[in-house]
N, CA, C and O of each residue as an XYZ file, in Angstrom:
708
protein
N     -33.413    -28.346     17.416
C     -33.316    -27.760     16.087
C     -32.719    -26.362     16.181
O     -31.877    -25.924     15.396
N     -33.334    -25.578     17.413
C     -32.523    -24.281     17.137
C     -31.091    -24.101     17.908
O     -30.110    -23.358     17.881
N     -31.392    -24.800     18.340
C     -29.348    -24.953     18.884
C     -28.972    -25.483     18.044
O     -28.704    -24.546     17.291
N     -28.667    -26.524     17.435
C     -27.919    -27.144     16.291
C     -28.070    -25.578     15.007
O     -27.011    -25.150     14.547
N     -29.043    -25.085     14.693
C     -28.770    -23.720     13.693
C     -27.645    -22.474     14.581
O     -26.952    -21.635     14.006
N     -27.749    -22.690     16.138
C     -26.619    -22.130     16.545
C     -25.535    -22.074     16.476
O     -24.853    -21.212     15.923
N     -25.205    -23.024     17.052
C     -23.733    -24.175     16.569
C     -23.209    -24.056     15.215
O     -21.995    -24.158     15.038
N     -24.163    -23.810     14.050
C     -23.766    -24.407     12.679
C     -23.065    -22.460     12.488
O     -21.941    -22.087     12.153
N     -24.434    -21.546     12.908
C     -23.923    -20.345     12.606
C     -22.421    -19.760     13.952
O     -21.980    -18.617     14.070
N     -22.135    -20.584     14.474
C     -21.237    -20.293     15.624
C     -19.580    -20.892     14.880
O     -18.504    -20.295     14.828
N     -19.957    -22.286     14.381
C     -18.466    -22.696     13.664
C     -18.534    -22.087     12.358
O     -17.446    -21.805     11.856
N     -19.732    -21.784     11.601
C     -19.158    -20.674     10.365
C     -18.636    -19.505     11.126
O     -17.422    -19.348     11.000
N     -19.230    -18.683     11.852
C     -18.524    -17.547     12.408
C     -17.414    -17.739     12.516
O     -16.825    -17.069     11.667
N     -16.228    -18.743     13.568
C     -14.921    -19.055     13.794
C     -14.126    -19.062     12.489
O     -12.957    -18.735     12.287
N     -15.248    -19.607     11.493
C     -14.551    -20.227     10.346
C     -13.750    -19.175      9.292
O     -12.671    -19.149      8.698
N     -15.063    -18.245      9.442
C     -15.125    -16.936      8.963
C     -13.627    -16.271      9.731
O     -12.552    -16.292      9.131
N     -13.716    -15.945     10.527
C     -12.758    -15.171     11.550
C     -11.298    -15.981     11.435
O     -10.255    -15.328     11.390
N     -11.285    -17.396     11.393
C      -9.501    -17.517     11.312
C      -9.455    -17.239      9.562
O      -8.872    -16.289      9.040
N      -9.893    -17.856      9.140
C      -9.633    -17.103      7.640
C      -9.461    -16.377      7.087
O      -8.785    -16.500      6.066
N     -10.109    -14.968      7.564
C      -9.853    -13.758      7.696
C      -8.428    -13.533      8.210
O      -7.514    -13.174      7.469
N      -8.255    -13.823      9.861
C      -6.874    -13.584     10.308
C      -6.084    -13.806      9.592
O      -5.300    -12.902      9.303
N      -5.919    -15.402      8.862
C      -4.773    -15.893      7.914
C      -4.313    -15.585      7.131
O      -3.113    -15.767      6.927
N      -5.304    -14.834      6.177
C      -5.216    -13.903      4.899
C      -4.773    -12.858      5.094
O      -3.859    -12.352      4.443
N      -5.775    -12.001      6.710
C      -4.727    -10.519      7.205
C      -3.134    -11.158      7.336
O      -2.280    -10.430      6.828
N      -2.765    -12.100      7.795
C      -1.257    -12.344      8.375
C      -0.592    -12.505      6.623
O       0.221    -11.687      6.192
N      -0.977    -13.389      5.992
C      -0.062    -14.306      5.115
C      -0.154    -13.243      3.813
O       0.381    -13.621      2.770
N      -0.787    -11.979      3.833
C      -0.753    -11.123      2.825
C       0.456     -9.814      2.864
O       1.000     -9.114      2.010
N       0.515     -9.931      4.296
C       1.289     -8.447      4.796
C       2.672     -8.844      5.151
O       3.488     -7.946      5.357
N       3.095    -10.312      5.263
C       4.348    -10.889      5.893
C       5.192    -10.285      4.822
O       4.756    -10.043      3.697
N       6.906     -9.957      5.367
C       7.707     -9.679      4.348
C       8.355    -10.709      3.950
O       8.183    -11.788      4.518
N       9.134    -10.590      3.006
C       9.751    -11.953      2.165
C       9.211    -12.057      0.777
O       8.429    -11.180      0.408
N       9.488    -12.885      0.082
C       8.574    -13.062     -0.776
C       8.772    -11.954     -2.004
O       8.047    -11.517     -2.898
N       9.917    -11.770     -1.641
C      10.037    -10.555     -2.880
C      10.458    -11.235     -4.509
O      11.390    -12.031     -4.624
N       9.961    -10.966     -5.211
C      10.536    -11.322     -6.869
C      11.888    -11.478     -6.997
O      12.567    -10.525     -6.615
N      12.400    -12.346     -7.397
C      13.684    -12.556     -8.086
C      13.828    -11.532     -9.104
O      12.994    -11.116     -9.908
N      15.016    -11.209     -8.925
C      15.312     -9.932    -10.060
C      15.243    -10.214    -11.751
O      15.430     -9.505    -12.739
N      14.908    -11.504    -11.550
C      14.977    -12.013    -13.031
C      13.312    -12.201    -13.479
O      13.015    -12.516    -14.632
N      12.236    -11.958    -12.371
C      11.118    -12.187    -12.411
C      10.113    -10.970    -12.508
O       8.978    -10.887    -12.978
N      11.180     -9.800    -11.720
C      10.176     -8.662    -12.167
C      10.427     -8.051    -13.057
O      11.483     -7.945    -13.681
N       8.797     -7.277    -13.279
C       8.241     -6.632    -14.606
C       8.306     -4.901    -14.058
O       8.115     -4.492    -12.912
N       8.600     -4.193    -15.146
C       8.746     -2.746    -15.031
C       7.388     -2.542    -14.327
O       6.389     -3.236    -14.520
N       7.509     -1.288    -13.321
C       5.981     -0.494    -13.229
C       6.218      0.201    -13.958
O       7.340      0.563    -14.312
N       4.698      0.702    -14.526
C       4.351      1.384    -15.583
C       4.648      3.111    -15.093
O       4.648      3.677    -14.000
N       4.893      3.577    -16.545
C       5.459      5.171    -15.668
C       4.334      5.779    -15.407
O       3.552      6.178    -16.270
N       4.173      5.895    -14.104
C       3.040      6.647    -13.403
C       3.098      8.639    -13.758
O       4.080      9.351    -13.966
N       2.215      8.852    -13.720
C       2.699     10.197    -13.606
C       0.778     10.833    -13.309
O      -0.198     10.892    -14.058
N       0.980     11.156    -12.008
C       0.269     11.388    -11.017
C      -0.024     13.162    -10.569
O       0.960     13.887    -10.422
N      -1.145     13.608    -10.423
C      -2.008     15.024     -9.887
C      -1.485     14.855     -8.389
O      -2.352     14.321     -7.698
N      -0.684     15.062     -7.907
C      -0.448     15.584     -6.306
C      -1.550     16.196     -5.756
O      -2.133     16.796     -6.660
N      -2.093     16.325     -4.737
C      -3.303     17.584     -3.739
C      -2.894     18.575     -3.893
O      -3.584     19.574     -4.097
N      -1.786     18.553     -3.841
C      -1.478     20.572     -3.603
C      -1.192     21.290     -5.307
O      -0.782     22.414     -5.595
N      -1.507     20.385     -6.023
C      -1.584     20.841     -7.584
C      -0.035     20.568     -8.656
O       0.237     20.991     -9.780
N       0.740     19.675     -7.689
C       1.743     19.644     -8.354
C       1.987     18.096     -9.266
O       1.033     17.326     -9.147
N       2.649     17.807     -9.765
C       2.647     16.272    -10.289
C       3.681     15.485     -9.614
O       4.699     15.946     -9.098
N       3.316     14.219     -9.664
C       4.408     12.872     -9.102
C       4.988     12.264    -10.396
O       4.202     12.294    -11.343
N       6.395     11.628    -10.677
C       6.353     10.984    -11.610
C       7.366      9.739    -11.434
O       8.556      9.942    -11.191
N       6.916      8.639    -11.549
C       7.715      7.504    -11.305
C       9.231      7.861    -12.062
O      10.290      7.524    -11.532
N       9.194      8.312    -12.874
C      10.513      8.337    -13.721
C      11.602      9.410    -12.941
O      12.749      9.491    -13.380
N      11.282     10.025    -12.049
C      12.088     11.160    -10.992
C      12.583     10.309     -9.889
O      13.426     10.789     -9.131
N      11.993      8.630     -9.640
C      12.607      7.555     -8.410
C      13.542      6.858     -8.659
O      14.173      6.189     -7.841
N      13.822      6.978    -10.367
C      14.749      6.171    -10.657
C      16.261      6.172     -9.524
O      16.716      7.283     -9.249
N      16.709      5.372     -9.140
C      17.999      4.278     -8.077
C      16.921      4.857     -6.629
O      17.464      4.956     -5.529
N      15.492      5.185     -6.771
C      15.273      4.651     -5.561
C      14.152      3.531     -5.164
O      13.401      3.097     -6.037
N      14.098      3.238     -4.288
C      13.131      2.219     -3.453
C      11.458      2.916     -3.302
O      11.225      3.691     -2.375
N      10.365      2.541     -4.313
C       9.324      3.054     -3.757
C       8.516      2.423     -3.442
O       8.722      1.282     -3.856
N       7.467      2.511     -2.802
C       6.369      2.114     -2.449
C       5.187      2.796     -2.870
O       5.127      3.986     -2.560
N       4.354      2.365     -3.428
C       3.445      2.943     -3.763
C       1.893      2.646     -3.369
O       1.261      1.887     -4.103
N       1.349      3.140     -2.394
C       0.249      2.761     -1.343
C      -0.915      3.468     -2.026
O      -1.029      4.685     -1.877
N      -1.835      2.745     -2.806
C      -3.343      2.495     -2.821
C      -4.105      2.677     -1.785
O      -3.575      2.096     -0.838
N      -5.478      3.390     -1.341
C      -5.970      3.833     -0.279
C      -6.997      4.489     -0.289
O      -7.304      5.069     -1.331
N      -7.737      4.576      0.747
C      -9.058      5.375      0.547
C      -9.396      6.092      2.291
O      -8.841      5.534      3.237
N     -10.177      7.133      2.517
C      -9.964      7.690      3.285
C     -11.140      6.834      4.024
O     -11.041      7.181      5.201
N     -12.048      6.029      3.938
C     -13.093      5.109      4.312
C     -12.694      4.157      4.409
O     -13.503      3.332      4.834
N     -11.064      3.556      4.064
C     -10.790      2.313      4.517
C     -10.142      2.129      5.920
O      -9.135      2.715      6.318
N     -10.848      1.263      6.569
C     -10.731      1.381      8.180
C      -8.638      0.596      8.460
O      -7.792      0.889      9.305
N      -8.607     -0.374      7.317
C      -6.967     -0.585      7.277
C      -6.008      0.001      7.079
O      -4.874     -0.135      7.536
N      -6.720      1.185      5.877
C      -5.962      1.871      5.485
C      -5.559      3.429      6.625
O      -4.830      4.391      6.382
N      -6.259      3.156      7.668
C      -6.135      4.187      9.054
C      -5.253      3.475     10.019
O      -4.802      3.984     11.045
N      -5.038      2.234      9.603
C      -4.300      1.132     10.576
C      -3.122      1.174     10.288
O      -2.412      1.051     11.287
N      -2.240      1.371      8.775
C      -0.850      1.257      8.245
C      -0.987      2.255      7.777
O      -0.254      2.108      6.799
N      -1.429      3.364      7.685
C      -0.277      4.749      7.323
C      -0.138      5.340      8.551
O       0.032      6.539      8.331
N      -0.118      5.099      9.882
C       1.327      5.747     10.895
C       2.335      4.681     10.740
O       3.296      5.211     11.298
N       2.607      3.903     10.474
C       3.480      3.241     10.081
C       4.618      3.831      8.537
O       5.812      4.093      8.393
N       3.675      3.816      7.855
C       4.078      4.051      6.482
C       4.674      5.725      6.853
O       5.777      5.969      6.363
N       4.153      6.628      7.506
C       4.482      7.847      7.518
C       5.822      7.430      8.523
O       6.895      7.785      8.035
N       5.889      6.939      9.455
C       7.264      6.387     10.357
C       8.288      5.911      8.889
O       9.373      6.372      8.532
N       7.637      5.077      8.413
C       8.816      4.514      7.576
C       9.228      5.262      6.479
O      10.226      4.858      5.882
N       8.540      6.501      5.998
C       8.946      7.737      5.041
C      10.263      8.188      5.766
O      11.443      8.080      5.433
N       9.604      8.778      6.968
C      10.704      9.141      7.633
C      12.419      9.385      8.244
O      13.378     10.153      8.320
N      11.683      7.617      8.684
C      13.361      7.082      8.707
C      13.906      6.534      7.777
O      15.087      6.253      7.979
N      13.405      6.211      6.608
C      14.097      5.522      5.407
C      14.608      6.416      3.898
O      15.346      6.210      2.934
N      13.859      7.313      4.317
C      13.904      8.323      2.895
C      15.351      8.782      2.585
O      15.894      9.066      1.517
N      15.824      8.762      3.932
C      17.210      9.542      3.710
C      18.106      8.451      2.811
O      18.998      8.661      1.989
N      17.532      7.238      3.279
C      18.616      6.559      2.812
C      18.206      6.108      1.535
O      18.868      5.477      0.711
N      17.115      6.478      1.472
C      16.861      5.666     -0.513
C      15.265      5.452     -0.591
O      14.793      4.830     -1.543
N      14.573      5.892      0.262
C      12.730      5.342      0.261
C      12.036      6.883     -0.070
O      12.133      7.916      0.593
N      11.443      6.681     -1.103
C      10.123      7.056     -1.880
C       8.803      6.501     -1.369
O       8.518      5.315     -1.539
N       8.058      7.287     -0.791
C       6.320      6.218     -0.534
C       5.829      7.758     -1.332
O       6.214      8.927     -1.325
N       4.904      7.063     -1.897
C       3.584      7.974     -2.544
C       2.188      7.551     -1.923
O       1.971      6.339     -1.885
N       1.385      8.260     -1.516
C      -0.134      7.201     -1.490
C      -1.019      7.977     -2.915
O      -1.067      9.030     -3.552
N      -1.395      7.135     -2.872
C      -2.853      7.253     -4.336
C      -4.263      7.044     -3.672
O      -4.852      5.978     -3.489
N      -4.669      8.349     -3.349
C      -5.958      8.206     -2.576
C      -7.376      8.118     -3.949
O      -7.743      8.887     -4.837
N      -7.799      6.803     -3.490
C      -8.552      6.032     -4.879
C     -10.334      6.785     -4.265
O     -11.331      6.659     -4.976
N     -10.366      7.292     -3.303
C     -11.804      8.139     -2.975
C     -12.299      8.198     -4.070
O     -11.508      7.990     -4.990
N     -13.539      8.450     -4.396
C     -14.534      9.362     -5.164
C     -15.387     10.121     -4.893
O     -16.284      9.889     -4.083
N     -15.214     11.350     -5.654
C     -16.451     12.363     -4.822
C     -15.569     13.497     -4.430
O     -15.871     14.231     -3.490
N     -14.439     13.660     -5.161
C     -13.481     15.102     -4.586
C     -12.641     15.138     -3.923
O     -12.630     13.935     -3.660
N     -11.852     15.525     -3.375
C     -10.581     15.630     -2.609
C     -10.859     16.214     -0.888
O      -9.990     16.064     -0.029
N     -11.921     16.741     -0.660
C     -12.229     17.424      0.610
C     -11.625     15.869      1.198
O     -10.398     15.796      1.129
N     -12.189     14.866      1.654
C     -11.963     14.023      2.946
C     -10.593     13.431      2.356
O      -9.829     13.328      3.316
N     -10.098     13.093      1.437
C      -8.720     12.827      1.215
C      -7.870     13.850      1.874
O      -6.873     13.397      2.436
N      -8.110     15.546      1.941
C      -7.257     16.297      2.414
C      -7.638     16.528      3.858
O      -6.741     17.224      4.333
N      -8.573     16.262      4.800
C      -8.909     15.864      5.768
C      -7.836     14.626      6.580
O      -7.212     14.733      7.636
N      -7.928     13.448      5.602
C      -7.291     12.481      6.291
C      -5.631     12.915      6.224
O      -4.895     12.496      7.117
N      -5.144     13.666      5.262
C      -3.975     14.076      5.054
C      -3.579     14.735      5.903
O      -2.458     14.425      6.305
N      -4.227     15.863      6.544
C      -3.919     16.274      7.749
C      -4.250     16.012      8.922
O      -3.836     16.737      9.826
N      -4.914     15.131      9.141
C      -5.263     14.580     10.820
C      -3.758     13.431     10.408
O      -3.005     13.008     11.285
N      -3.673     13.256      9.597
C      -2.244     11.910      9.983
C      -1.180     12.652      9.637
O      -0.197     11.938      9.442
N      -0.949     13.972      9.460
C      -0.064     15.088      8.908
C       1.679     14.192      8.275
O       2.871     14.097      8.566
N       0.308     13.583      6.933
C       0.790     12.629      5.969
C       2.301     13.647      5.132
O       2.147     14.587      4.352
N       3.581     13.106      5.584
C       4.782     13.928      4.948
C       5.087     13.646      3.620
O       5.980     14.288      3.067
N       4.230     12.429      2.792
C       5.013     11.956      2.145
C       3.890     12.357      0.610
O       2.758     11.892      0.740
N       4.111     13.054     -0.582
C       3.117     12.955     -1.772
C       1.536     12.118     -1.575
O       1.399     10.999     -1.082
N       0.632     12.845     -2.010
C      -0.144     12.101     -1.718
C      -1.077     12.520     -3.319
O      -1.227     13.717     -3.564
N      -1.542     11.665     -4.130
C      -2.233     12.098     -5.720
C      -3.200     11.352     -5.545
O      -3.428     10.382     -4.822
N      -3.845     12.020     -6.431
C      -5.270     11.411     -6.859
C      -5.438     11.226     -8.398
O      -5.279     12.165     -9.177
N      -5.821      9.762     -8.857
C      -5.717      9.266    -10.331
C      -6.825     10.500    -10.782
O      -7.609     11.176    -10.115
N      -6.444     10.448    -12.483
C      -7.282     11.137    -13.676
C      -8.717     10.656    -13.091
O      -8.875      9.680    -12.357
N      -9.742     11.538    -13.563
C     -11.170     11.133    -14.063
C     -11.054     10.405    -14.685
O     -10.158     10.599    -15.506
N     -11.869      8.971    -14.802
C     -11.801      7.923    -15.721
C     -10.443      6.758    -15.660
O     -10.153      5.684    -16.187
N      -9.935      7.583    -14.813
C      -8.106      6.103    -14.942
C      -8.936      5.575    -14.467
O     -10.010      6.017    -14.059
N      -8.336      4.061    -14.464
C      -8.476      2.818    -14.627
C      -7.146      2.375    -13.401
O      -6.812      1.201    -13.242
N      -6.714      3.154    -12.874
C      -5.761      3.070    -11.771
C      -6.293      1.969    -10.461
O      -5.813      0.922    -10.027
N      -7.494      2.761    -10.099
C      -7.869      1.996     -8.689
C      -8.681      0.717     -9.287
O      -8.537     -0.239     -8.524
N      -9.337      0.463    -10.202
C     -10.119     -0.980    -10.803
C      -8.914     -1.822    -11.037
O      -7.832     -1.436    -11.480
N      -9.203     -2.859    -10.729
C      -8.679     -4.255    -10.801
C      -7.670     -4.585     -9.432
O      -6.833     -5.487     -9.406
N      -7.915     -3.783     -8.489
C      -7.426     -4.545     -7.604
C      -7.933     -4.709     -6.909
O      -8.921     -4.071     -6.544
N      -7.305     -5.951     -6.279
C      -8.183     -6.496     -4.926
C      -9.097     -6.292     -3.871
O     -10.105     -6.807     -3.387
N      -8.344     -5.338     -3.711
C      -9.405     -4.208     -2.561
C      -7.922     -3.227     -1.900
O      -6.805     -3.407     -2.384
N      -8.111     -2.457     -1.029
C      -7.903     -1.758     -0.474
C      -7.232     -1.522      0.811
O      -8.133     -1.392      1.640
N      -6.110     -1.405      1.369
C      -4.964     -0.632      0.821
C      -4.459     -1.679     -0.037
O      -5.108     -2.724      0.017
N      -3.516     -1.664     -0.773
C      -3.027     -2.234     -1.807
C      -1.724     -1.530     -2.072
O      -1.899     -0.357     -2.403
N      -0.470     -1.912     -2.020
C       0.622     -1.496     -1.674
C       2.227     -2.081     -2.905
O       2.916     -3.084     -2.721
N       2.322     -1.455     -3.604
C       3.224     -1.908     -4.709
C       4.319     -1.192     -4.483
O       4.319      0.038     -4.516
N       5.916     -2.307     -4.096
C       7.147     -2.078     -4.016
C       8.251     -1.936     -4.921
O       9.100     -2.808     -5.109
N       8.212     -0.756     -5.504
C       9.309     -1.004     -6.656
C      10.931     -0.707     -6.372
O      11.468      0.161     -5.685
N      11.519     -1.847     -7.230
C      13.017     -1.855     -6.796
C      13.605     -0.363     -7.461
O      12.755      0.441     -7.843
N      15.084     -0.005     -7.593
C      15.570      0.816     -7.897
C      15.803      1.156     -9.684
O      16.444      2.036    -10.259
N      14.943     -0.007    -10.204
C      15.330      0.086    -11.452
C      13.547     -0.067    -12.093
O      12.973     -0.460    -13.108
N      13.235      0.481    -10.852
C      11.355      0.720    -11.468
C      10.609     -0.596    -11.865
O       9.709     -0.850    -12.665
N      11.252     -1.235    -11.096
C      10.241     -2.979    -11.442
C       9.914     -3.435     -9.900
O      10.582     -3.402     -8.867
N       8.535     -3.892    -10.221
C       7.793     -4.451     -9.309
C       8.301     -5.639     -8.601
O       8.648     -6.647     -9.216
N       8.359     -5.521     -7.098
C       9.203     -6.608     -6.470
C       8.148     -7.027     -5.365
O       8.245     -8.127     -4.823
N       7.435     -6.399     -5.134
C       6.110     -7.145     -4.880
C       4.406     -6.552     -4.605
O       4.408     -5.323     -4.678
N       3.480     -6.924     -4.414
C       2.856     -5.999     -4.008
C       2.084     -6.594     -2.967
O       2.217     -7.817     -2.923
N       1.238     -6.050     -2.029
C       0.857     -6.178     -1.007
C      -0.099     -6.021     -1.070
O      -0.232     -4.899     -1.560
N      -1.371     -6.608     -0.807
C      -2.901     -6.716     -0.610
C      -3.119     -6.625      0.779
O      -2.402     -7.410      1.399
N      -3.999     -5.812      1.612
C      -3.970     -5.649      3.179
C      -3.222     -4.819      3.600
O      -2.228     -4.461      2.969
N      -3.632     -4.234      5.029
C      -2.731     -3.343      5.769
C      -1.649     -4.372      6.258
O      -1.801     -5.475      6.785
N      -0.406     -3.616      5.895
C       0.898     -4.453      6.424
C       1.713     -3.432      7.492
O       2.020     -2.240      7.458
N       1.898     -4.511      8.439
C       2.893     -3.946      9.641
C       3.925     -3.236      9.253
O       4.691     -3.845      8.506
N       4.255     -1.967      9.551
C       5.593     -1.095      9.468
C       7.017     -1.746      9.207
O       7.874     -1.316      8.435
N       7.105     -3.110     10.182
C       8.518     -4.237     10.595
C       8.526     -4.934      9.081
O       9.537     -5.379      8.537
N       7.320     -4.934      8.575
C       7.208     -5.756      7.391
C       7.351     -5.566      5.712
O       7.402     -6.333      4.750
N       7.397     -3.583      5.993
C       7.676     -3.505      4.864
C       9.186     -2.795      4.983
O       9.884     -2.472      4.022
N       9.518     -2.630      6.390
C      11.074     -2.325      6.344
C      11.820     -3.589      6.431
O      12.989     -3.529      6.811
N      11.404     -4.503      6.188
C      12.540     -5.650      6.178
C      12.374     -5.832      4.734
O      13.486     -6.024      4.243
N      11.325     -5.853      3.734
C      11.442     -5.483      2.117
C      12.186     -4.327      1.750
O      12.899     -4.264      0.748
N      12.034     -3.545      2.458
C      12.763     -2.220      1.267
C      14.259     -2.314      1.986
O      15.097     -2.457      1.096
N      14.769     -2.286      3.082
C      15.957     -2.867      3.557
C      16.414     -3.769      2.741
O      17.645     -3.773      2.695
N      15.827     -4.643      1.988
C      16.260     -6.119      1.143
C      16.725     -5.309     -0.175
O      17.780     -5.572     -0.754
N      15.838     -4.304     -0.589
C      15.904     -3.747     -2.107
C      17.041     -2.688     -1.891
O      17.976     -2.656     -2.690
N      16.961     -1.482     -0.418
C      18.355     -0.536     -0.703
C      19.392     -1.369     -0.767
O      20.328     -0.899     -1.414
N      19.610     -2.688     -0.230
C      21.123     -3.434     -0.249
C      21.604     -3.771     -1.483
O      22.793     -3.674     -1.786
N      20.402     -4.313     -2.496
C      20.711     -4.650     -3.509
C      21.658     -3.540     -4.369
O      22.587     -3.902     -5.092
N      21.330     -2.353     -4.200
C      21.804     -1.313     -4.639
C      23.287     -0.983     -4.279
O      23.991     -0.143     -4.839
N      23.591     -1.706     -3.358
C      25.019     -1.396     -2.587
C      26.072     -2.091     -3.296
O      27.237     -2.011     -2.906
């Protein structure tokens, strides 16, 4: 009897664990981007920066953004922004915008903490009191790609590999060409 309750809690465990993996893999893969006839405008953001200044979606217009959802307690979200800060980097010149939206609560101290231990280059805001910004999504990081004409071309649930969101925004600067 108590080996068989082993066994039973041993193949839920596995069961648990590739499912998990599958969902980490099949959420973060690139591809999969919207047909240009399928996406919907993002809404014009207009965002509190940390250092007191504002972000505003309507200043990206002909570029490629990304817009990364995040929290300084999310252990994924410590996994894909050296990536995301790599891909500010080398892509910005050519047409890439990343913002993160640190969705914390409770003040800005550990948001500006994590900002500088990852000596994050790229905007980093925090929604209004009361937005409704970080509710309704999935969970955390959460990652929305907008094309050059401010419409959503996909978004990303999970930490996604660096290779994975430069083969998306590579797909969106061409379009532009």
């Amino acid at each position: 009897m108590m080996r068989s309750k082993w066994i039973r809690y041993g193949a839920g465990l596995i069961a648990f664990a590739v499912l998990s993996w599958a969902w980490y893999f099949a959420t973060g893969k690139s591809g999969g981007i919207a047909s240009m006839a399928d996406r919907k405008a993002m809404p014009e953001l207009v965002m509190t920066q940390l250092d007191g200044g504002t972000w505003r979606m309507a200043e990206h217009r002909g570029q490629v953004v990304l817009v990364n959802y995040w929290a300084s307690w999310c252990g994924p979200c410590w996994e894909e922004t050296p990536g995301l800060i790599r891909l500010s980097k080398e892509m910005g010149p050519q047409g890439l915008a990343v913002v993160g939206v640190a969705v914390d609560e409770g003040g800005t101290a550990k948001v500006k903490k994590f900002v500088e231990e990852f000596h994050v280059p790229y905007p980093v805001t925090v929604p209004e009191l009361g937005s409704q910004m970080a509710y309704g999504m999935a969970g955390v990081p959460t990652t929305v790609l907008v094309d050059r004409q401010g419409r959503v071309a996909k978004t990303y649930v999970g930490a996604v590999r660096q290779g994975d969101f430069k083969k998306d925004v590579e797909e969106l600067l061409a379009e532009g060409r």
